[in-house]
C-alpha positions, 0 to 999 in steps of 0.5 A: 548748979552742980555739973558733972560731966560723964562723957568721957573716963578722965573728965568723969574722974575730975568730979562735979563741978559746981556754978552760981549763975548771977543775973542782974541789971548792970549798974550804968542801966541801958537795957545791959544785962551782967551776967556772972557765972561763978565756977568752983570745983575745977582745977586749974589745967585740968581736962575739963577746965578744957573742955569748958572754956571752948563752949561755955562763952558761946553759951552765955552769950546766948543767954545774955543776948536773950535776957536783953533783946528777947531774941537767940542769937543768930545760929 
């Protein structure tokens, strides 16, 4: 996916950022679900590698959680 976020003048000028999200089975089975998010396009200390690093860990948590149990997570 290609993200480019427009919220805000500094972040806007930062450009997309783009993300290869990778979902498979782990390898030891057990019902364990990897999931890799593979993020290029973001400079390192740059504002909306700020921003990013607060929301999206809850966000894949979510959706792992999802991918193995069928259900969201608890709000």
């Amino acid at each position: 996916m290609t993200f480019h976020a427009r919220w805000g003048p500094v972040v806007e000028g930062e450009g997309p950022v783009t993300q290869a999200w990778q979902v498979e089975p782990a390898e030891d089975g057990g019902g364990v679900t990897k999931l890799s998010v593979i993020t290029s396009g973001m400079r390192a200390g740059s504002e909306m590698e700020r921003q990013f690093t607060g929301g999206l860990p809850f966000i894949l948590s979510g959706l792992k959680s999802l991918l193995e149990t069928g259900a969201p997570m608890a709000a």
